[in-house]
KOLFI-774976 format. One record per atom (N, C-alpha, C): x, y negated, z negated; residue in one letter. Coordinates in steps of 0.05 Angstrom, whole numbers, plus 5000, padded with zeros to 4 digits. Each point is the difference from the previous one (the first is absolute). Layout:
N
XYZA ...
! end
This chain:
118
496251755012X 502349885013X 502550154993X 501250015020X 503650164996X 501749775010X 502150064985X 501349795009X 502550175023X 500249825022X 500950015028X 504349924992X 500149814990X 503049895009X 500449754985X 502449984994X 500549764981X 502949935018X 498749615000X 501749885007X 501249814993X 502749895011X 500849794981X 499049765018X 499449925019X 497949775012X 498250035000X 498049844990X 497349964999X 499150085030X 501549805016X 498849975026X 500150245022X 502250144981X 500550285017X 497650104993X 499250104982X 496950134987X 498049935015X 499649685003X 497450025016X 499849975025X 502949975014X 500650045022X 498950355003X 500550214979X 499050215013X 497550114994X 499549864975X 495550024996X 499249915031X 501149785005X 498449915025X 500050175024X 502950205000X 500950115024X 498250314986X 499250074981X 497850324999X 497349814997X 498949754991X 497149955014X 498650035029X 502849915013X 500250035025X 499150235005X 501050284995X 499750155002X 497150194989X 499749804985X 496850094985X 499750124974X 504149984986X 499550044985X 500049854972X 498049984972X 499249814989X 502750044989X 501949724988X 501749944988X 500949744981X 501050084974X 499949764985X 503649964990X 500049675002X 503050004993X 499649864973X 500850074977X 499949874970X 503349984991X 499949684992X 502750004990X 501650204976X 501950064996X 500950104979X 500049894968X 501049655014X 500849944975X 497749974977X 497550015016X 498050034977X 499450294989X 501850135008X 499950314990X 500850014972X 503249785002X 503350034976X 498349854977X 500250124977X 498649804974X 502149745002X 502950055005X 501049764988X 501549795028X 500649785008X 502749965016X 501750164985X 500850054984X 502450064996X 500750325016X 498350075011X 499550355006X 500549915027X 501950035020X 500249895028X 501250195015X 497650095019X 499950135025X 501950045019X 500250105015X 500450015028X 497749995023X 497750044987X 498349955011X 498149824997X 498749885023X 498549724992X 497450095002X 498950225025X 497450045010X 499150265002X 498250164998X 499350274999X 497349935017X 499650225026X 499350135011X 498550155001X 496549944999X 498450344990X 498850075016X 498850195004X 498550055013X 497750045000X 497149914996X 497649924990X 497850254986X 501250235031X 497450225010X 501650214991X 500050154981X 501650234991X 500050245022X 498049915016X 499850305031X 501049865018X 501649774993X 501449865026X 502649974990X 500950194980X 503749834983X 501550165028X 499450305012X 501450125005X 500849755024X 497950045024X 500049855025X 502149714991X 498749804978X 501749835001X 502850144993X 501450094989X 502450124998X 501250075025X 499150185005X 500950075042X 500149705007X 498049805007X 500349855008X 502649784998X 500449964975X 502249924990X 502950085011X 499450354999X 502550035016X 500150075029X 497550035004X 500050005039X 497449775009X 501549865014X 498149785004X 497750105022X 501350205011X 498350165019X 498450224993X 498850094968X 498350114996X 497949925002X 498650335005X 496949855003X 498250034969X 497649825007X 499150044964X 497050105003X 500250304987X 497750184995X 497549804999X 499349854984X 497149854999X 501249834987X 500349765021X 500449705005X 496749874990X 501149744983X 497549874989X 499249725031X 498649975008X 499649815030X 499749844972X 499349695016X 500249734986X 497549934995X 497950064996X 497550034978X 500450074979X 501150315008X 500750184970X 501149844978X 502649925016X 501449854991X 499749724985X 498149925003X 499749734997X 497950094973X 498650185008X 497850084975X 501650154987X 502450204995X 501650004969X 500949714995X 502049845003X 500549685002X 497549974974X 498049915010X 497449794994X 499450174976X 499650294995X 499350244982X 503150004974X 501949895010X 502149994982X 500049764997X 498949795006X 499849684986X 497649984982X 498850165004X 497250044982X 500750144974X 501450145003X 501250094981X 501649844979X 501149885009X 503149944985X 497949694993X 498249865008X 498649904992X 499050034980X 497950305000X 498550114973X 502350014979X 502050185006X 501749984972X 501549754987X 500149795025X 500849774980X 497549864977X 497850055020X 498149884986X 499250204970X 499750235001X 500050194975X 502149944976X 502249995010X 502449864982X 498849724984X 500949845023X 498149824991X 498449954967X 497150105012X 498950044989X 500650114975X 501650204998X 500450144975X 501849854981X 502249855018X 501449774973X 498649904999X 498249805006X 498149864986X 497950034978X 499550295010X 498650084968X 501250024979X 502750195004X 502049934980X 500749784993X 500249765012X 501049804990X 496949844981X 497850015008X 497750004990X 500650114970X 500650225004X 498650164977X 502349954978X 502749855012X 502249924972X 499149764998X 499049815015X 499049774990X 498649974982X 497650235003X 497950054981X 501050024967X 501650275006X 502150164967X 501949785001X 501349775009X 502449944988X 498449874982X 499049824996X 499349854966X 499250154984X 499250235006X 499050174972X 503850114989X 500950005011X 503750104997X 501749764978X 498949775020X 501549674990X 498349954979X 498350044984X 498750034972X 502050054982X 
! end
């Protein structure tokens, strides 16, 4: 993923993911503020812009600035729909791996804390 454009409306952002899907090309809008460690760290920007297919940053870029470009290899709405479903599977597995792994940790201090509290 590259990132495309940062904006200060949300709605501007996925007003334009929607306007390069259209186009075929894959695009993701992620807020910022989960970027800033603190509130206290405050933006000008609310939403960033990426662009999914690293052989597609260029095309979405043109696109962005000419609404009338054309795009080298456009993803049709299969494609599309199977990265989607292939990136929810994903972000699935790694919640579940996480998961998983504090719980062992938390397991395994349960186990050692009374040998500590002795």
């Amino acid at each position: 993923m590259k990132l495309l454009e940062r904006y200060e409306s949300m709605t501007e952002a996925h007003e334009r993911a929607a306007f390069l899907r259209s186009r075929g090309i894959a695009a993701h809008v992620e807020s910022t503020s989960a970027l800033r460690p603190a509130g206290a760290h405050k933006s000008l920007y609310n939403a960033a812009l990426w662009s999914v297919l690293d052989h597609q940053h260029e095309d979405a870029a043109a696109l962005l600035d000419n609404p009338d470009h054309v795009v080298a290899d456009p993803l049709d709405d299969s494609e599309m729909e199977e990265l989607q479903e292939e990136g929810g599977q994903r972000a699935r597995a790694t919640i579940i791996r996480w998961s998983l792994g504090l719980l062992a940790a938390l397991i395994a201090l349960a186990a050692y804390l009374p040998t500590i509290l002795r």
